[in-house]
C-alpha positions, 0 to 999 in steps of 0.5 A: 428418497432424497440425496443426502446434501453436503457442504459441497453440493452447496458449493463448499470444497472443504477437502479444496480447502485443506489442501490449500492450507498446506500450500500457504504453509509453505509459502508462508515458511518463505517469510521467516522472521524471529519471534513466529512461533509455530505455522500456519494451521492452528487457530491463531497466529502467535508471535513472541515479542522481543522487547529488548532496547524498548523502553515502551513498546508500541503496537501499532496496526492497520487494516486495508485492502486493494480495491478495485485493482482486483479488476485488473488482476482479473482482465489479465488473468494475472494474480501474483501481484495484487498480494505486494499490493496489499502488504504495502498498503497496510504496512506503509500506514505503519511505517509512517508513524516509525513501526518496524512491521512484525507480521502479517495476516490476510483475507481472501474470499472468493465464489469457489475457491480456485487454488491456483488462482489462490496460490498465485495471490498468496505468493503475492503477498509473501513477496510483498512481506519480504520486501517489508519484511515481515512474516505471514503467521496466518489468514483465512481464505472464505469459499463463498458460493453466489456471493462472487461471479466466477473468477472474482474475489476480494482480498484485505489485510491486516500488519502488527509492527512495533515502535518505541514510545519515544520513537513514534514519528506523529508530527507533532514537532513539524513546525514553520520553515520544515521542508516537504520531500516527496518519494516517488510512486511506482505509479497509480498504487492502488487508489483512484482505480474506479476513475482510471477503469472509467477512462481506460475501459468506458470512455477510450474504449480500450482492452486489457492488452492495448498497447500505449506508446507514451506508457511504453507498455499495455494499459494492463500492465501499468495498471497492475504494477505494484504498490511500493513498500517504504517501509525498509527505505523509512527505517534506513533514514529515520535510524540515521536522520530526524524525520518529524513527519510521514505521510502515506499518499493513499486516497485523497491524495497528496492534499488529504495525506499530508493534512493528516500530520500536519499542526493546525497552526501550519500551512503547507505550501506545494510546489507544482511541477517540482517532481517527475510526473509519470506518464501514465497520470498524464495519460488520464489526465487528458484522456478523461478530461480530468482537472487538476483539482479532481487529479489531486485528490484522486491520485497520488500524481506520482508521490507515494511518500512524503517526509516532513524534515528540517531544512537543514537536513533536506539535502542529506536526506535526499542524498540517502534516498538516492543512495538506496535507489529511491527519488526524492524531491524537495516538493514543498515548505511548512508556513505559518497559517493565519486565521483565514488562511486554507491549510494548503497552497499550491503555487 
């Protein structure tokens, strides 16, 4: 007679799974924020909203994930971190346009499910939502037997903040003679890390544990180090000072981000050489050969962050940005674009 198959015969550990379901709920007590209703475990994540002091509430929401950083995480066998990633990229594209973020949600899809592996990504991601803060109300974590090799896995996420209509930061009052000020990256965030795999891996031939000397650190290290959240250092300015713009410096780089808020009948001018350049893009720079054209539309060269503000609050604002342990650089001006003018300049 044949065997009676199972779930788990195919690959599937529901009674893994279960059990990681109560580590995560534990976990996820560790982001507490007002307005989650009741924990992780039913079929969706509730949340009630406190609408006091908005006169028109704005849901605003992103969705995105890590990339291949998750490589990195997997060479060095070190998976506490990429969730921080992961928080900061869905919540800074919300902190930009002004949303105070409310929850967060993930996705975590493996091969077979490893729960250690699994617990260390998911406190990462709670530490990335209290750095936001935000609370974690919920996620699915998918055993998907064949579809990944051993110790591989993908990860996306999914934040909900809120902003007053009247609030909404979008750009549309930038105009000529507004300054440009850059805040500084941790390092390569989590974009262009197919190029820097390339370089680091294919073409110098390194390993995960080579120690760089101009980085101060192994190649490992600085590759995992994780993506900054603006998201408390955008509120302690915008509730103070007027920002007029914000832009998240994801993949294309500083040139593709700013466009993104900037009016058409403006022309943003950039300085190079006008903020502090980690090494580690130098690094790559000269170890793959890279142009500079292919480096700013790759990386975020240094820049995480750039607010578009009023001349006459430059200064002040660069001031708060210190205050709060945050760089901050005067990195361009708004212009009047002519007709034939490109968008962007670099001098």
């Amino acid at each position: 007679m044949a065997k009676s198959l199972t779930y788990t015969d195919a690959g599937v550990n529901i009674d893994k799974a279960n059990d990681l379901v109560g580590i995560i709920k534990n976990i996820a007590k560790q982001t507490p924020r007002t307005g989650v209703m009741g924990e992780i475990g039913g079929f969706g994540g509730l949340f009630s909203l406190n609408l006091t002091n908005l006169e028109r509430p704005v849901l605003v929401s992103s969705t995105d994930g890590v990339g291949t950083k998750l490589k990195i995480a997997s060479m060095m066998n070190k998976h506490d971190t990429v969730g921080i990633d992961l928080v900061a990229m869905c919540i800074n594209d919300i902190a930009v346009q002004g949303a105070k973020p409310l929850f967060f949600l993930d996705y975590l899809s493996m091969g077979k499910l490893e729960t250690e592996l699994a617990t260390d990504v998911i406190k990462g991601i709670a530490n990335g939502c209290g750095q936001a803060p935000c609370a974690l109300i919920g996620g699915e974590t998918a055993e998907m037997p064949g579809f990944y090799k051993n110790n591989e896995y993908d990860l996306a996420g999914f934040a909900v903040g809120i902003v007053d209509n009247s609030k909404i930061v979008d750009g549309s009052e930038i105009h000529v003679g507004n300054k440009l000020i850059g805040i500084a990256s941790s390092g390569l965030h989590s974009n262009g890390y197919s190029l820097a795999r390339k370089i680091c891996f294919d073409v110098l031939k390194l390993k995960i544990d080579t120690h760089i000397p101009e980085l101060g650190k192994t190649i490992g290290e600085e590759l995992l180090t994780p993506t900054k959240i603006y998201s408390q250092t955008i509120h302690r300015i915008i509730r103070e000072l007027p920002v007029l713009g914000l832009a998240h410096i994801t993949g294309g780089g500083i040139e593709d981000n700013i466009l993104r808020v900037i009016p058409k009948a403006c022309k943003v001018v950039l300085q190079n050489k006008s903020w502090d350049v980690p090494p580690v893009f130098n690094f790559l720079q000269q170890a793959g050969n890279v142009s500079d054209k292919e480096m700013a539309r790759t990386f975020n060269n240094g820049i995480g962050l750039i607010a578009v503000v009023s001349e006459k609050f430059a200064q002040e604002i660069l001031e708060r940005l210190n205050a709060v342990n945050e760089k901050g650089f005067v990195i361009g001006e708004v212009v009047e674009r002519k007709n034939s003018d490109e968008q962007i300049k670099w001098v």
